[in-house]
TORSE-94680 format. One record per atom (N, C-alpha, C): residue number from 1; residue in three letters; atom name; x, y negated, z. Coordinates in steps of 0.02 Angstrom, whole numbers, plus 50000, padded with zeros to 5 digits. Each point is the difference from the previous one (the first is absolute). Layout:
<drenpa NUM, "ALA", "CA", <X, Y, Z>>
...
This chain:
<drenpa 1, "UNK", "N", <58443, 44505, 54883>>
<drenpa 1, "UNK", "CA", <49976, 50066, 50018>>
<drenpa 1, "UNK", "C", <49941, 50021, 49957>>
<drenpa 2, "UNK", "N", <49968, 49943, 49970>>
<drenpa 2, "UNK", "CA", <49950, 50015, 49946>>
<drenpa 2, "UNK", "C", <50006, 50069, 49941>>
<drenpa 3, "UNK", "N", <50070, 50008, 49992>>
<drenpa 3, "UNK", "CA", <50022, 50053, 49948>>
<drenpa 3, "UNK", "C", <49992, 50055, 50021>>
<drenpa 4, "UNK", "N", <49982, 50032, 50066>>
<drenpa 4, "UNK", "CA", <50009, 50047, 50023>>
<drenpa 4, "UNK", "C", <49936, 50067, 49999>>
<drenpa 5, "UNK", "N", <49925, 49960, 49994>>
<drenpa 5, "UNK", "CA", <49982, 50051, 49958>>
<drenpa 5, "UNK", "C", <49988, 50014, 49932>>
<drenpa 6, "UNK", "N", <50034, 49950, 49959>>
<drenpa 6, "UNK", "CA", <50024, 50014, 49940>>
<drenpa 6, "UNK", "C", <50026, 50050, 49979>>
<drenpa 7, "UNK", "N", <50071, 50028, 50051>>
<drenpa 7, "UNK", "CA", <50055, 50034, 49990>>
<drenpa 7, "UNK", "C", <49983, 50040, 50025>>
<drenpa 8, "UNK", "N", <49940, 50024, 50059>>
<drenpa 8, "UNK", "CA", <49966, 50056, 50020>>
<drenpa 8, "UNK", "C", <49965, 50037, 49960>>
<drenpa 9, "UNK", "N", <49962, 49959, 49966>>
<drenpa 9, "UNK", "CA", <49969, 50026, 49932>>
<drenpa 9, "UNK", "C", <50032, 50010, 49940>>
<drenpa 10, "UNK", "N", <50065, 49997, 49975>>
<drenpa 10, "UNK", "CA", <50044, 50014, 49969>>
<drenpa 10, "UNK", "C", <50034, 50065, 50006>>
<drenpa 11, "UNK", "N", <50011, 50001, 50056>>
<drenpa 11, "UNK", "CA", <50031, 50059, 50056>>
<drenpa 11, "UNK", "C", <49951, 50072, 49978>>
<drenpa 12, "UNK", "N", <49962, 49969, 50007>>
<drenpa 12, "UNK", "CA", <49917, 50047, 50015>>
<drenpa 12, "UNK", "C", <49987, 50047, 49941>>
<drenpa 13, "UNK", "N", <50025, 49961, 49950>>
<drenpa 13, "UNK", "CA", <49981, 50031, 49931>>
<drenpa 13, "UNK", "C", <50083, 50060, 49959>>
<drenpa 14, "UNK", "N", <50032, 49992, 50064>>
<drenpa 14, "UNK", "CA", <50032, 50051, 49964>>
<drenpa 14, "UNK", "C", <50040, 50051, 50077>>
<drenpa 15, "UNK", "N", <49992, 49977, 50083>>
<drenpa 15, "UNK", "CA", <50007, 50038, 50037>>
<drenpa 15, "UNK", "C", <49924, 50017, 50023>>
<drenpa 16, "UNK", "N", <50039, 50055, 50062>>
<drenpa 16, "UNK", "CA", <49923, 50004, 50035>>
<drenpa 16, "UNK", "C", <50035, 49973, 50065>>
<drenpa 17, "UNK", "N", <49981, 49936, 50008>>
<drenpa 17, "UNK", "CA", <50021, 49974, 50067>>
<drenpa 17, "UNK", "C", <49988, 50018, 50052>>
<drenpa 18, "UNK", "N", <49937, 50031, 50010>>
<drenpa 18, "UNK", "CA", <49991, 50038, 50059>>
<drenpa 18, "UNK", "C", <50063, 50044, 50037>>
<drenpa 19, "UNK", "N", <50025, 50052, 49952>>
<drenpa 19, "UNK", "CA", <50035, 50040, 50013>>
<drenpa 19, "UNK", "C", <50066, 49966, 50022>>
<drenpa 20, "UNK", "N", <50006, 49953, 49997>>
<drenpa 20, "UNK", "CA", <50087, 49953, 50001>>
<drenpa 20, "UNK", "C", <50004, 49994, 50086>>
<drenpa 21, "UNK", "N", <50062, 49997, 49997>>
<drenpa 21, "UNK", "CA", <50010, 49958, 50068>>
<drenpa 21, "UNK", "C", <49998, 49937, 49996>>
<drenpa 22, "UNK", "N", <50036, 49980, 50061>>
<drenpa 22, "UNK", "CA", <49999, 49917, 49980>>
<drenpa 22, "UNK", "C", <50062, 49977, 49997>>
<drenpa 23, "UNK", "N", <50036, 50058, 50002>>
<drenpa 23, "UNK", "CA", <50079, 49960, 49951>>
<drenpa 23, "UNK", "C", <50003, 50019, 49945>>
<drenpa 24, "UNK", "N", <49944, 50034, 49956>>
<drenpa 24, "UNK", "CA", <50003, 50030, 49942>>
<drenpa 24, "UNK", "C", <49951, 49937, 49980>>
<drenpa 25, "UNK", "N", <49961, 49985, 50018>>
<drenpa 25, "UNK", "CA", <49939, 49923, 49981>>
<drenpa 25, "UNK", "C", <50058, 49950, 49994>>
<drenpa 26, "UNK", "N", <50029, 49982, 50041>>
<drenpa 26, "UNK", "CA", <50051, 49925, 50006>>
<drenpa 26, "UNK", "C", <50037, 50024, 49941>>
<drenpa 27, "UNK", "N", <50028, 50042, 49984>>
<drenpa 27, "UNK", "CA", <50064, 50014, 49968>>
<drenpa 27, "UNK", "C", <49953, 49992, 49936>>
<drenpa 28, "UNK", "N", <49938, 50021, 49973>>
<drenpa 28, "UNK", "CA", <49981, 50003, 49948>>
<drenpa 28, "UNK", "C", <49983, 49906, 49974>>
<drenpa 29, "UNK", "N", <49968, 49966, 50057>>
<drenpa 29, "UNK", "CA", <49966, 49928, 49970>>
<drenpa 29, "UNK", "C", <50052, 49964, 50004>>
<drenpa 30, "UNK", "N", <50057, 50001, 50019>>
<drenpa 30, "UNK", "CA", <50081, 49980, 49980>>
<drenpa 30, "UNK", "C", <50018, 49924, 50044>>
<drenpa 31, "UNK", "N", <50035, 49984, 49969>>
<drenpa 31, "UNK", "CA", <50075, 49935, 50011>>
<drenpa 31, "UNK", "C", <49937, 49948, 50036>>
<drenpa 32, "UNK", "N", <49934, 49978, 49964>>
<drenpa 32, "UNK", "CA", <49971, 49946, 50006>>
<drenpa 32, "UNK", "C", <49974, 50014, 50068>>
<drenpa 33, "UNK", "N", <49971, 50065, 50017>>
<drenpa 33, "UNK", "CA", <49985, 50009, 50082>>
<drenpa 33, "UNK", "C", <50025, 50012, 50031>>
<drenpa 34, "UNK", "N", <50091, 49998, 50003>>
<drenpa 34, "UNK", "CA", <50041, 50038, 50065>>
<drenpa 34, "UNK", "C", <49987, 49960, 50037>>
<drenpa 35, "UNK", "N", <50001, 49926, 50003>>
<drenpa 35, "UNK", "CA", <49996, 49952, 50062>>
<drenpa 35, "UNK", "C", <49951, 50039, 50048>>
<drenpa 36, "UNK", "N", <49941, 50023, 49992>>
<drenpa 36, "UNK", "CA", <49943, 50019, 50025>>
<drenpa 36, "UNK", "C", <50022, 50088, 50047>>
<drenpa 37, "UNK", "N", <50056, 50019, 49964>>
<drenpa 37, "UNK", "CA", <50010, 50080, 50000>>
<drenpa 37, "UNK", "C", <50039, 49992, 50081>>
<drenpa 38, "UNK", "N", <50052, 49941, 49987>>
<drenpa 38, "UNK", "CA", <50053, 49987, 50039>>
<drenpa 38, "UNK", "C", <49978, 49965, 50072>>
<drenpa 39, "UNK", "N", <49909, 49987, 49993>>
<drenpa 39, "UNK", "CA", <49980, 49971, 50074>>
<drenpa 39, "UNK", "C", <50025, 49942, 49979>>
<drenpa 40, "UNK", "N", <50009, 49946, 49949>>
<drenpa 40, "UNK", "CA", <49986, 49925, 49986>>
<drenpa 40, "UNK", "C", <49967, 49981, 49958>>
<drenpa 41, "UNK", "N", <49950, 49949, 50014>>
<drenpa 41, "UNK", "CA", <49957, 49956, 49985>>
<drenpa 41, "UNK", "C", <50034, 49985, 49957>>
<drenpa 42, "UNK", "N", <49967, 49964, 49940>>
<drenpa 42, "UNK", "CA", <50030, 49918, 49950>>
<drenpa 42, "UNK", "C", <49987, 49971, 50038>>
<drenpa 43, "UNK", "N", <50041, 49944, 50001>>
<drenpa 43, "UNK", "CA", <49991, 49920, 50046>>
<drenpa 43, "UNK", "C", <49950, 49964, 49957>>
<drenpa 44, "UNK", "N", <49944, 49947, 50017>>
<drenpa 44, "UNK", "CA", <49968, 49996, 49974>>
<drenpa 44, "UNK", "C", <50024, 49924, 50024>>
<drenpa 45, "UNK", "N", <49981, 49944, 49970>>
<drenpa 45, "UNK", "CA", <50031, 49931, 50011>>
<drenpa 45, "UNK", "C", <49915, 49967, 49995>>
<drenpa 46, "UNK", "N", <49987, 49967, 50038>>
<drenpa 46, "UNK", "CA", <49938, 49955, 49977>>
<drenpa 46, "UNK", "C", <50007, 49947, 49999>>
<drenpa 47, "UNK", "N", <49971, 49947, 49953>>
<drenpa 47, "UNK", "CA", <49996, 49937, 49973>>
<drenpa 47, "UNK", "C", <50028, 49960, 50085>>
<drenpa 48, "UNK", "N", <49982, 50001, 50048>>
<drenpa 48, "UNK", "CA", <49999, 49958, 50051>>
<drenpa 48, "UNK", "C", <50076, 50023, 50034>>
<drenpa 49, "UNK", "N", <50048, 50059, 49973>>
<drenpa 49, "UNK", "CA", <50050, 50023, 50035>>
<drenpa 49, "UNK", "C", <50052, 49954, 49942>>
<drenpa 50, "UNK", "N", <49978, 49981, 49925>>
<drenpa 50, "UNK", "CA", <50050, 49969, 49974>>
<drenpa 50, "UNK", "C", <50026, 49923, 49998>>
């Protein structure tokens, strides 16, 4: 999830995000955040679950 204000600030420099909805936001930061769009988490695995 680290990438995400990366791609906000990417976003930033050529919409005016303000004005967006938020199926116009999802649809813009793409494929890598639908999990997030769709109401799912990444599974996250920790050293002690493997």
């Amino acid at each position: 999830m680290h990438r995400l204000p990366t791609r906000i600030k990417q976003l930033e420099m050529t919409y005016d995000l303000v004005d967006l909805t938020a199926d116009q936001l999802l649809n813009l930061l793409g494929d890598e955040f639908k999990q997030w769009a769709d109401g799912k988490r990444p599974s996250r695995t920790s050293k002690a679950d493997a």
